[in-house]
VMD Tcl script that draws the C-alpha trace (Angstrom):
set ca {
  {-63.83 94.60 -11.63}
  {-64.79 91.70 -9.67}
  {-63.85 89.21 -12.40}
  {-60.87 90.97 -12.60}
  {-59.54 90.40 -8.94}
  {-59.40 86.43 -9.31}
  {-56.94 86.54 -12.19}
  {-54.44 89.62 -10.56}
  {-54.12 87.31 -7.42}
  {-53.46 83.87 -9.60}
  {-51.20 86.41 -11.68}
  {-49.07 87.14 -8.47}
  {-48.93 83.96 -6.85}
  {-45.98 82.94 -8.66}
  {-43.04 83.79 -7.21}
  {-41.27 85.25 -10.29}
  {-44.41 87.44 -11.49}
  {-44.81 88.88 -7.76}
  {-40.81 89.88 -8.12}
  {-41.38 91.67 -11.26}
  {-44.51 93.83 -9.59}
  {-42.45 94.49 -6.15}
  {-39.97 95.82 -8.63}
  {-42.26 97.97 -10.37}
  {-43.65 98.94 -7.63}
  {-40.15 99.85 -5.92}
  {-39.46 101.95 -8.98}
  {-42.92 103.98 -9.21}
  {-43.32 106.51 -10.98}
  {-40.78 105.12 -13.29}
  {-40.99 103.56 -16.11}
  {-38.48 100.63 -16.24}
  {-36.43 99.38 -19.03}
  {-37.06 95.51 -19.81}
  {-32.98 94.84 -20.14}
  {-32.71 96.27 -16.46}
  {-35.78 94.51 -14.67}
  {-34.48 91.04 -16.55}
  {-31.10 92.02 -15.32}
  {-31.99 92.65 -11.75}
  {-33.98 89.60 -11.37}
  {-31.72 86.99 -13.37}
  {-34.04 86.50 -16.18}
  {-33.72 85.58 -19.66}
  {-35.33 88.27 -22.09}
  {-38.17 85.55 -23.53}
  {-38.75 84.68 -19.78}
  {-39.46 88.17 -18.93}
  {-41.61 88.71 -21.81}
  {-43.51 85.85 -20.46}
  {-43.71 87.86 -16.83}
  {-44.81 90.93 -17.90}
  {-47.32 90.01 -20.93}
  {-49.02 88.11 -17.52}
  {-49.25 91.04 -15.44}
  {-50.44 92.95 -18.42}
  {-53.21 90.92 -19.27}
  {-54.04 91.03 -15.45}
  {-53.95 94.93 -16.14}
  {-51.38 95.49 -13.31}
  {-48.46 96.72 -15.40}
  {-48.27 98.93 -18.40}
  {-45.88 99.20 -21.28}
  {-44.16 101.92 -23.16}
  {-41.85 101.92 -25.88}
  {-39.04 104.55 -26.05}
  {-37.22 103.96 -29.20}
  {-36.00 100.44 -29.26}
  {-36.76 100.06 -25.62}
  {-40.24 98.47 -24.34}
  {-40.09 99.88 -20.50}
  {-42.89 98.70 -17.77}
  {-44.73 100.49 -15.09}
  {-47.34 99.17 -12.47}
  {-50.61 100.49 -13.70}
  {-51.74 102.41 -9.59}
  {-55.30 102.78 -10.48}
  {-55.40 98.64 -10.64}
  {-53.61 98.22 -8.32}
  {-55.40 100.41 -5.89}
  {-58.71 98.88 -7.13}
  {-57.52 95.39 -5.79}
  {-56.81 96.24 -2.27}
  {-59.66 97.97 -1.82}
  {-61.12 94.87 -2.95}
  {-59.54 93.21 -0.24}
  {-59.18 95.46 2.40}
  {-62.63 97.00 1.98}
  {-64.78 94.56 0.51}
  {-63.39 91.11 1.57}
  {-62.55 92.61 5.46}
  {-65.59 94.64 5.18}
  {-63.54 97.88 6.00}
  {-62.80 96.57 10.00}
  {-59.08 98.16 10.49}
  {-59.26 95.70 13.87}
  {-58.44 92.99 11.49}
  {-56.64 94.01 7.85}
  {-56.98 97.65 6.97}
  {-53.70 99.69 7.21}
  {-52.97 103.06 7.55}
  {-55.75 103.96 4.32}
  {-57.68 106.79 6.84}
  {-57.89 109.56 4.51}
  {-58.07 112.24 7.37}
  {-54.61 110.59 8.57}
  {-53.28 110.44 4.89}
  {-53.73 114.80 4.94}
  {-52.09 114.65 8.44}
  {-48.66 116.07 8.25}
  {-46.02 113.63 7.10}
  {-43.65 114.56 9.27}
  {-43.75 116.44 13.02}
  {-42.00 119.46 13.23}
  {-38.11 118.51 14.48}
  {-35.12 117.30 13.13}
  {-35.29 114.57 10.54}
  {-33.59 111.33 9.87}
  {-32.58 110.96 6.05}
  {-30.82 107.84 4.61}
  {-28.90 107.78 1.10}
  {-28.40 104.74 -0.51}
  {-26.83 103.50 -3.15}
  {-24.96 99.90 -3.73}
  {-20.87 101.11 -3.51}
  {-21.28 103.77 -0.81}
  {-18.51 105.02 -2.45}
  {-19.57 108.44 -4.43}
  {-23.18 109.75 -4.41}
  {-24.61 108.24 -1.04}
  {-21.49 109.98 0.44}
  {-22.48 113.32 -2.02}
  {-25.63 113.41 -0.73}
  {-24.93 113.01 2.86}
  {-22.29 115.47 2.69}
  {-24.56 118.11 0.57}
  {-27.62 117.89 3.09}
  {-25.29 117.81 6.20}
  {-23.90 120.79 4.64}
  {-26.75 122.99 3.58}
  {-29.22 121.77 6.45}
  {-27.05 120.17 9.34}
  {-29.49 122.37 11.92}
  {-32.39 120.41 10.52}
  {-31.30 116.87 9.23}
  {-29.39 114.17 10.56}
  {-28.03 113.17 7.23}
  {-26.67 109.17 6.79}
  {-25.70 107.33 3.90}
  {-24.82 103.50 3.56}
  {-24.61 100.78 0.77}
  {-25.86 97.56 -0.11}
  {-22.98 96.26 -1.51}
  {-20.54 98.60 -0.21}
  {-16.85 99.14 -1.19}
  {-14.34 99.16 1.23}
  {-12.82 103.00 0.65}
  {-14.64 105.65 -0.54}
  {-14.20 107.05 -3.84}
  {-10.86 109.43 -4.35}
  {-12.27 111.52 -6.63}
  {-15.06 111.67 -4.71}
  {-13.40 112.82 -1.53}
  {-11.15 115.27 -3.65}
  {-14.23 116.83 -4.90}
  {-15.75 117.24 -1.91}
  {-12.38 118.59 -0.86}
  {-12.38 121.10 -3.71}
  {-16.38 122.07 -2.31}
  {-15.05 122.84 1.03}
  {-16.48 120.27 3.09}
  {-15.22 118.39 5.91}
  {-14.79 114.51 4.73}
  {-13.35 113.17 8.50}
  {-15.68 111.34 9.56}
  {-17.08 109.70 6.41}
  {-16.61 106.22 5.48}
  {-17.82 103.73 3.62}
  {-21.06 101.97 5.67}
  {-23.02 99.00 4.94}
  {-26.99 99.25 4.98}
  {-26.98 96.31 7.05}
  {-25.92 99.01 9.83}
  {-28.99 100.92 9.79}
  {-31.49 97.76 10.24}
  {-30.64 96.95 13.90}
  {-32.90 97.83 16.82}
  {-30.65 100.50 17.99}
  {-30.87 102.23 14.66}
  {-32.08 105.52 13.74}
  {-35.76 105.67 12.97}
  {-35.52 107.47 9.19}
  {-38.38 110.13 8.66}
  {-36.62 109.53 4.48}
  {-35.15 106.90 2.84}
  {-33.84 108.01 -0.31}
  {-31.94 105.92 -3.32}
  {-29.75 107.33 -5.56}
  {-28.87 104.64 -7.77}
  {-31.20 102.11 -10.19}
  {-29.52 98.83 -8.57}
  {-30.31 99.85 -4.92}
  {-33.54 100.54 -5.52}
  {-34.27 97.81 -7.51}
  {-32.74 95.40 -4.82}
  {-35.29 93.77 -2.17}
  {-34.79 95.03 0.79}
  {-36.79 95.08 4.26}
  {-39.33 97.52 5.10}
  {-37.88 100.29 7.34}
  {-39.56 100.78 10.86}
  {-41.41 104.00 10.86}
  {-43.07 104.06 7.57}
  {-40.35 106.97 6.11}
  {-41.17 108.98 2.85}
  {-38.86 107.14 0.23}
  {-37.75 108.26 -3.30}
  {-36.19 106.94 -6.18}
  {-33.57 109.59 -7.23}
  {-31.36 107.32 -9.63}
  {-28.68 108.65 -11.50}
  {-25.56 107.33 -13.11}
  {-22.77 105.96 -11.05}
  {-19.46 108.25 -11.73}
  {-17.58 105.47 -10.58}
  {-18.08 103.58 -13.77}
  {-17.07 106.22 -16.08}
  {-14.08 105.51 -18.51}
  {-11.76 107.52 -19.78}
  {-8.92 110.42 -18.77}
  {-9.22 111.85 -15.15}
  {-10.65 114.92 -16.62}
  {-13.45 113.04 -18.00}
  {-13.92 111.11 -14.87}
  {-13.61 114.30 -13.02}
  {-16.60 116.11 -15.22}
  {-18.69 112.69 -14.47}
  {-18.62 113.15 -10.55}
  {-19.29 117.04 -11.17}
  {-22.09 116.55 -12.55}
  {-23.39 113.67 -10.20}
  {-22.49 116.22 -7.54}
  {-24.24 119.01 -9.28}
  {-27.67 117.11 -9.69}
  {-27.58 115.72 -6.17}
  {-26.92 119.45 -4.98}
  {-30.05 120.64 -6.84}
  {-32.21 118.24 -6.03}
  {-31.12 118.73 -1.70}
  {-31.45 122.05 -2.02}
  {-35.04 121.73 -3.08}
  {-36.36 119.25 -0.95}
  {-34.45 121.04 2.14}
  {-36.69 123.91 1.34}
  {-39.92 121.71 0.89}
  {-42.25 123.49 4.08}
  {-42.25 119.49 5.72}
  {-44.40 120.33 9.03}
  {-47.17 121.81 6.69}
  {-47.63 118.97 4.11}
  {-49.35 116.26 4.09}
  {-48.38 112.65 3.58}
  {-49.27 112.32 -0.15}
  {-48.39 116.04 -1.19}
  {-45.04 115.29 0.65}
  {-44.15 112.18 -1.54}
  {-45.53 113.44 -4.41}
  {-42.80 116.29 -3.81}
  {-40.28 114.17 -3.26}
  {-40.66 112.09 -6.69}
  {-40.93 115.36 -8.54}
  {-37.82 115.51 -7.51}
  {-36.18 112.53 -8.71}
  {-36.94 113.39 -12.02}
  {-35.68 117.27 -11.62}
  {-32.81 117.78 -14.78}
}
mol new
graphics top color blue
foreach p $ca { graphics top sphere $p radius 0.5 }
foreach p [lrange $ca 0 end-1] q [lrange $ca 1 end] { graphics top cylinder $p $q radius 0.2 }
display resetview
């Protein structure tokens, strides 16, 4: 493994390698389509290629192909190998100068303390299913959530078909508006216990770390917003956004949070961003 270690670091000190691992790595457990990471990152296909036959060789990613489509996942077991590497070997295990938070005792702690919890939604328009979301967990767990939602590249009005849906559902849509993420990263900000994304393009976007270490999740899904068509079609497209984001809430507002541990808790939480 030790000849191995050399080559991962050379393979991520270039720039454009190391932003096609944080990507990965933002996306675990997914598997990535090539087309979206080279879209993301403003790379040509062949350049790509180039990336991520690099980080292979280095063993940090692996490849799939699903039909036509070659997708790309960081390979954990790797990557876990090479901070322990240097975290435990090179700092000789002293968490006075480089180890984080890796104390397995702490890691079966609970995740969370027994109160109400902060949860973020974002996606990039702020326009449909942030707002769902919010609204949904608001909704079905107000007395234990503080429910927010925001965007990264936010649209200036929300959605109407969004609001008449959530209309239709019976909720009260006063006070929501369309919020930028850049809101939620000042010093006066809520301290999120979750961060959640709903959408590929948020999560694949760089953003800060969030104070706090919250349990994040990945629970993409397609944006109604884009759909063509008649008004009945676009109406059947937020539906069924709504409908997905409902199940997966409900679930995760029932998870037992005060009994689970750090790791069972985000294990949880990814289930669920691949619930149908």
């Amino acid at each position: 493994m030790e000849i191995l270690i050399p080559h991962r670091l050379s393979t991520l000190g270039h720039p454009q390698r190391l932003a096609v691992f944080r990507l990965l790595m933002r996306r675990y457990p997914d598997r990535v389509p090539a087309t979206e990471i080279a879209q993301s990152l403003d790379l040509k296909p062949n350049t790509l290629s180039a990336y991520v036959n690099a980080l292979m060789q280095a063993g940090l990613v692996t490849q799939t192909r699903v039909g036509t489509s070659l997708r790309y996942a960081v390979d954990t077991e790797a990557v876990r190998e090479t901070f322990d590497y240097l975290l435990l070997d090179c700092c000789r295990g002293r968490p006075d100068i480089c180890l984080p938070d890796r104390d397995p005792d702490r890691q079966r702690e609970p995740a969370v303390a027994d109160r109400k919890y902060n949860v973020l939604f974002i996606c990039t328009g702020n326009s449909a299913r942030s707002v769902f979301a919010e609204t949904i967990l608001t909704s079905l767990a107000g007395d234990r959530f503080v429910a927010y939602s925001a965007g990264t590249a936010p649209r200036s009005d929300l959605n109407p078909f969004a609001i008449a849906l959530l209309k239709q559902k019976g909720h009260d849509v006063s006070k929501l508006r369309s919020k930028n993420i850049a809101e939620f990263q000042t010093g006066d900000a809520p301290t999120f216990d979750f961060v959640f994304t709903v959408c590929d393009q948020a999560a694949n976007e760089d953003c800060p770390a969030w104070s706090g270490q919250p349990v994040s999740g990945h629970w993409g899904m397609p944006d109604p917003v884009k759909t063509a068509g008649s008004d009945a079609e676009k109406k059947l497209a937020f539906q069924q956004a709504y409908g997905a984001l409902y199940n997966r809430i409900t679930a995760f507002a029932a998870l037992p949070m005060a009994s689970l541990d750090r790791i069972s808790l985000q294990k949880a939480v990814d289930d669920l961003g691949h619930m149908d």
